[in-house]
C-alpha positions in Angstrom: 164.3 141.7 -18.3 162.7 138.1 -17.4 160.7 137.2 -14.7 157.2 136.6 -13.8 156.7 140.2 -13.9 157.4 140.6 -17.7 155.6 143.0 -19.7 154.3 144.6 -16.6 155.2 148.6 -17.0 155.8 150.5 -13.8 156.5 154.6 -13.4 159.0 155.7 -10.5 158.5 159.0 -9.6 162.2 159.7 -8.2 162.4 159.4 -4.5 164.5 158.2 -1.7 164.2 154.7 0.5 161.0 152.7 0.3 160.1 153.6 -2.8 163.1 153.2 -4.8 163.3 149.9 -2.9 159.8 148.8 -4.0 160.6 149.3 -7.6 164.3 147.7 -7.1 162.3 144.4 -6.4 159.7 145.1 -8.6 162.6 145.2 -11.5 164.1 142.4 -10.1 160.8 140.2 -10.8 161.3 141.3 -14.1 159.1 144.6 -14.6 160.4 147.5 -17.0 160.6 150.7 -14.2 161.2 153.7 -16.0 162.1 156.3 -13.7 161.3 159.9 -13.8 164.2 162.0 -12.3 164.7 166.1 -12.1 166.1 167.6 -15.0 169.3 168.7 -14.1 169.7 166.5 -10.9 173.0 165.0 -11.8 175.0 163.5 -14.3 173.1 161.3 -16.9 176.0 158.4 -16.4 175.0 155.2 -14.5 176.0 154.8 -11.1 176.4 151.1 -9.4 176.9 152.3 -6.3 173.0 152.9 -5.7 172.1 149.5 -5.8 168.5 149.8 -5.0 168.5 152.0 -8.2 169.5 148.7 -10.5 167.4 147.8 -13.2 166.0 150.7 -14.7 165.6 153.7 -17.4 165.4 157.2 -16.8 164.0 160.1 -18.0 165.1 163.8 -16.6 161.9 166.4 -17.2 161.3 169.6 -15.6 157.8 169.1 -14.1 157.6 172.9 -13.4 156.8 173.0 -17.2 153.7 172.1 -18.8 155.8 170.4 -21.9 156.9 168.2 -19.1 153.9 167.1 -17.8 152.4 166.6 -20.8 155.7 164.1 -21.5 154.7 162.4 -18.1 151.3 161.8 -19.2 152.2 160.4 -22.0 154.3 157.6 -20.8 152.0 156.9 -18.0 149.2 156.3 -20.8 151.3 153.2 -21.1 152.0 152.2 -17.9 150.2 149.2 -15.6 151.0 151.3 -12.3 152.6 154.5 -11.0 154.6 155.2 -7.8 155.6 158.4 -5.7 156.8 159.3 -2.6 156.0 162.5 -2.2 154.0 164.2 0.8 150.2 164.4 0.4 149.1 167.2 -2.6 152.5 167.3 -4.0 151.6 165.0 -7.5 148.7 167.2 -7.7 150.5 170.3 -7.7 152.3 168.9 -10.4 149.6 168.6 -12.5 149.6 164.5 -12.3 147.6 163.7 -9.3 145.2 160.6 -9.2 142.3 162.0 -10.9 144.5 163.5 -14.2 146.4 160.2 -14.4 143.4 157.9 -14.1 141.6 160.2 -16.6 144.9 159.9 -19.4 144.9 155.9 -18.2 141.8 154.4 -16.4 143.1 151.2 -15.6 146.2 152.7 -14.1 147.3 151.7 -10.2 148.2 154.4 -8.4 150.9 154.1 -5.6 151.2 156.9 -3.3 154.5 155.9 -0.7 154.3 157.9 2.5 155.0 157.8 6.4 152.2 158.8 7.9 149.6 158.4 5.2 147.3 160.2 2.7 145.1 161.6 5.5 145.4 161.9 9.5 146.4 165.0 11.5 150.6 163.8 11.3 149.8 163.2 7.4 151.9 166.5 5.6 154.2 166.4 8.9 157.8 165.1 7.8 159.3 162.0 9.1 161.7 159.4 9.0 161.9 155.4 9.8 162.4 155.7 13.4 159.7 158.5 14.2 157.1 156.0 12.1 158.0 153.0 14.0 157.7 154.8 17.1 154.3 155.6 16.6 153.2 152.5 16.4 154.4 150.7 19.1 157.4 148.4 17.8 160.3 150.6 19.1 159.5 150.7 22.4 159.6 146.9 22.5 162.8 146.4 21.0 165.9 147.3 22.9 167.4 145.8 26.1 165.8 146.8 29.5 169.0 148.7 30.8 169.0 151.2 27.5 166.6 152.5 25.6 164.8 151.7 22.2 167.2 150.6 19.7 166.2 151.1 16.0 166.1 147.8 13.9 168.5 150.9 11.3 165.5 150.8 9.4 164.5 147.6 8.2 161.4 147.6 9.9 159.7 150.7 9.0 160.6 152.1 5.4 161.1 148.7 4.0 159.3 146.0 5.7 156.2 148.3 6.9 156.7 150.5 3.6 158.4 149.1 0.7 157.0 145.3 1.3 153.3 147.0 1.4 153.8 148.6 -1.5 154.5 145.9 -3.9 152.0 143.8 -2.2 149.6 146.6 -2.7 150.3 147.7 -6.3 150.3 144.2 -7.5 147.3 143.0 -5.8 145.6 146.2 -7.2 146.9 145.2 -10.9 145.5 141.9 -10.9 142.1 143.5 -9.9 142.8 146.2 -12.9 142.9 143.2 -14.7 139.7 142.1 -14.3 137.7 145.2 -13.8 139.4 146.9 -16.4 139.7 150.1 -13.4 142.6 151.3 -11.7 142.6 153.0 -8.1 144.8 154.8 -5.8 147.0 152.7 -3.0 148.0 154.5 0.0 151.3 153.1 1.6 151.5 154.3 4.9 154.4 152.9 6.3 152.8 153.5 10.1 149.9 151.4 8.6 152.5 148.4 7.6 154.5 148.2 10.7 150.9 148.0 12.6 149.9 145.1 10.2 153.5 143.5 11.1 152.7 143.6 14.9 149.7 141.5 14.2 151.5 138.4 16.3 152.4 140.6 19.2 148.7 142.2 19.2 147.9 138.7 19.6 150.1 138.0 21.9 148.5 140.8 24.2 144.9 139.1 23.8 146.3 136.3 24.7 147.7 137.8 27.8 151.1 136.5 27.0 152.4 139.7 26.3 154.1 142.9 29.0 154.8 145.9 27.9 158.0 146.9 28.0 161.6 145.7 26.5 162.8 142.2 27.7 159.3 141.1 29.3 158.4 138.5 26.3 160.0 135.4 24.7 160.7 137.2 21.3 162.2 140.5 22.8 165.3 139.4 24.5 164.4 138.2 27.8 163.9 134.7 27.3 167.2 132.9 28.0 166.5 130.3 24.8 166.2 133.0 22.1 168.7 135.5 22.9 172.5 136.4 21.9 175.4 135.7 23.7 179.1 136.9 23.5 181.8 134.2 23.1 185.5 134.4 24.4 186.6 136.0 21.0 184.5 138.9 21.3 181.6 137.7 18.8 178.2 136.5 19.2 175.8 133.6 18.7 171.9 134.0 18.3 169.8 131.0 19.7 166.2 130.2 19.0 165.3 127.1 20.7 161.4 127.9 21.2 160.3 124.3 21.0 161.1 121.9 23.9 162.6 119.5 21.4 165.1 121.5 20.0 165.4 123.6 23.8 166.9 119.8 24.9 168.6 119.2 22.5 170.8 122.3 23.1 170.8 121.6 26.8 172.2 118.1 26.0 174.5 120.0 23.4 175.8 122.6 26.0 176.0 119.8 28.5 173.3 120.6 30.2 170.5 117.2 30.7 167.3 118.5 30.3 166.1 117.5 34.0 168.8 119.8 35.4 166.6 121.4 38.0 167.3 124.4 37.3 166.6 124.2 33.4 163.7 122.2 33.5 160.8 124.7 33.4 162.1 126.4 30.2 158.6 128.7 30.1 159.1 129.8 33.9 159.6 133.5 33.4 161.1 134.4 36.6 164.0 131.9 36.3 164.8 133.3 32.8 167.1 136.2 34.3 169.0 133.3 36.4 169.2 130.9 33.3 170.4 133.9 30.7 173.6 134.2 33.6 174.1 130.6 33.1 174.2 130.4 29.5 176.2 133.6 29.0 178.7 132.2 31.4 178.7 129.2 29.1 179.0 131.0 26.0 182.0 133.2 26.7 184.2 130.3 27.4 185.1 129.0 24.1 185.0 131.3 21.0 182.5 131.3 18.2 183.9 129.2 16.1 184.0 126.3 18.3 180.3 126.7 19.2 179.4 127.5 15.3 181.4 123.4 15.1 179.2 121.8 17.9 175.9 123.7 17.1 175.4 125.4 13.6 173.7 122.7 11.4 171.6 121.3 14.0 168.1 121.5 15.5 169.6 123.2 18.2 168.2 127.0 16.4 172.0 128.3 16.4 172.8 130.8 13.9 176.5 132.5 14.0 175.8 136.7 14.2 177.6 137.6 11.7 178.5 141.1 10.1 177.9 141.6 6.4 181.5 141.1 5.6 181.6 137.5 7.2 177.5 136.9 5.4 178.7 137.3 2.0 181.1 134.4 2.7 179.0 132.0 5.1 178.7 128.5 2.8 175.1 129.0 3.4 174.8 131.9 1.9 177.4 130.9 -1.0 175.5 127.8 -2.0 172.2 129.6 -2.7 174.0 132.5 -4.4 172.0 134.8 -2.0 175.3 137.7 -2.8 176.0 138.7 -6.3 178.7 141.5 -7.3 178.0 143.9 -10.3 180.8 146.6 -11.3 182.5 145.9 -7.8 179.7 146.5 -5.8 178.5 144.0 -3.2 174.7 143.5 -2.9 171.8 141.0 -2.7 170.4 138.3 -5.5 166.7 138.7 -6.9 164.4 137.1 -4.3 162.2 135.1 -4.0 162.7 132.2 -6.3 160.6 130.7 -8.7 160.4 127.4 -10.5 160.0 128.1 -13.9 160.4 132.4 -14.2 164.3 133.2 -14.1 164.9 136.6 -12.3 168.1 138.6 -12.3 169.0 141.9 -11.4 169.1 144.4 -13.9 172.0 146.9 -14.8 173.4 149.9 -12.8 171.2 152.7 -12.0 171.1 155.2 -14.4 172.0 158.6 -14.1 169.4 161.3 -14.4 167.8 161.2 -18.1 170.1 158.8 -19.1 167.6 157.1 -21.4 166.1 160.3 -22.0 166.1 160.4 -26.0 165.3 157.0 -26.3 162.5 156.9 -24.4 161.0 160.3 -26.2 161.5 158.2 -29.7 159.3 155.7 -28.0 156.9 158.0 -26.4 156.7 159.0 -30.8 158.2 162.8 -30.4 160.8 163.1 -33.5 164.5 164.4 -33.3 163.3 167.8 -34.7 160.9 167.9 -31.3 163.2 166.0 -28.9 165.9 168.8 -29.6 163.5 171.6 -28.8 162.4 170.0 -25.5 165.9 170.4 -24.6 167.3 173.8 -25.8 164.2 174.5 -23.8 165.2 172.7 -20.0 162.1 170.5 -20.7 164.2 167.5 -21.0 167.5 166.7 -19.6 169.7 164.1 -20.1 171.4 162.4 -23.1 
């Protein structure tokens, strides 16, 4: 792998959504991820299909056996950071909690991945995306007025308020390792995250700018400048036009002179419900395509909502290469950029332990040993 991240060594404990996530971009910036999967938990053949599992090596053990753990330790003895998923005590039930991992590698970063946290009365409860968001405040804003919360599927919690957080965390805490020569545990509570991503609308609230409640606020829906709107075809436009520059400039573009009376006060919250009627009424009159050819392009803030399908194709989107394909599968390009470190996305995921064996010659066990570990259920995979 290249990337800025070369040479950095991270351990995935196998796990579902954020965390896989987390070391998918990790990879992608060019760290080696060896994952550690269940012996016996499939088929030690790569899959492409699991696209956030691209990019790295596996090794199958049987963490019920001490042989096992003793495998684990050994590899994390080589590793700049560590990450798990699990529910609080779990790791250290395993015999590779903080303390025995930090005692086998002491300038290790420890990433512990969970929804509620390492401590806190909800902490060994079980969870998903939309109960952590909920929690915290951000689903109850987001929805239309008429329904109910909505769930952003779950963008906002595991990966922005989880994954995100994670890699921040883990590298921020490897560039201290760096310099104090001491790892340390980072706990990833994805509750934690989505808090620290509502930092604007807390803000917002100070500033007494913000009401509780779904389309109350400029950014939720309820402002007629930054909404959607249906067209005669059945699709949708988004509009964005906060500023007063770009808000005439979309007047003028709709038709509408920005001294129209009834447009002029563009802040005046209890003309918004009047002016959203207005546009919509607009808006469904021609179909998307004709507004994406008077408005996409310009400072209007007009964006075509388009489904994943119609993305991969958008000229946008093409130009920048923001899509790649691997084995027939659809899914996103290495991101960010950088100017001089080339990132790519690695290989298929592999299949439990299907780097098993080579990674045990590294680790320095022989064929004699490696074999034994096997006809034992130690090891699985190839």
């Amino acid at each position: 792998m290249s990337g800025p991240l070369k040479g950095t060594r991270i351990i995935e404990m196998a796990g579902i959504g954020p965390g896989p996530f987390a070391c998918m971009l990790l990879a992608d910036l060019g760290a080696e991820v060896i994952r550690i999967d269940r012996a016996g938990g499939g088929e030690p053949s790569p899959n492409p299909a699991d696209v956030m599992g691209r990019g790295r090596r596996s090794l199958a053990l049987n963490l019920k056996q001490p042989e096992a753990v003793e495998v684990a330790l050994k590899l994390i003895e080589s590793a700049d950071a560590l990450i798990e998923g699990f529910r609080p005590g779990v790791m250290e039930k395993l015999g590779l909690g903080p303390e025995v991992c930090l005692a086998r590698n002491p300038k290790l970063v420890f990433g512990r991945m969970t929804g509620w946290g390492q401590h806190g009365p909800l902490a060994r409860a079980a969870g998903h995306d939309i109960n952590y968001i909920a929690l915290t405040g951000a689903l109850a804003a987001i929805g239309r007025k008429e329904g109910g919360p909505v769930p952003p599927l779950n963008l906002l919690g595991d990966f922005g308020g989880g994954s995100l957080y994670m890699v921040m965390g883990v590298l921020a805490a490897m560039l201290e390792a760096r310099q104090s020569g001491q790892g340390q545990v980072v706990d990833v509570a994805i509750t934690d995250g989505v808090i620290s991503l509502m930092s604007a609308i807390h803000g917002f609230a100070a500033m007494g700018v913000w009401e509780e409640g779904r389309q109350n606020n400029m950014l939720d829906g309820a402002a007629h400048y930054y909404d959607t709107y249906e067209c005669a075809d059945g699709k949708w436009v988004a509009v964005g036009a906060i500023e007063p520059q770009f808000y005439a400039l979309l007047l003028d573009k709709l038709g509408l002179p920005s001294d129209t009376i009834d447009f002029a006060a563009q802040f005046d919250r209890a003309r918004w419900p009047v002016l959203k009627r207005q546009l919509a009424d607009i808006f469904i009159t021609r179909d998307r395509a004709y507004w994406c050819e008077l408005l996409e392009g310009t400072d209007a803030c007009f964006a075509p909502v388009l489904d994943t399908r119609e993305a991969r194709n958008h000229p946008h989107n093409v130009a920048r290469g923001s899509f790649i394909e691997r084995d027939g599968v659809l899914q996103s390009a290495p991101a960010p950029r950088f100017s001089r470190s080339s990132t790519e996305a690695g290989g298929a995921a592999p299949g439990p332990g299907q780097h098993s064996g080579e990674l045990l010659r590294e680790l320095g066990y022989d064929e004699a040993t490696s074999a034994r570990l096997r006809e034992k259920g130690v090891v699985g995979g190839i």
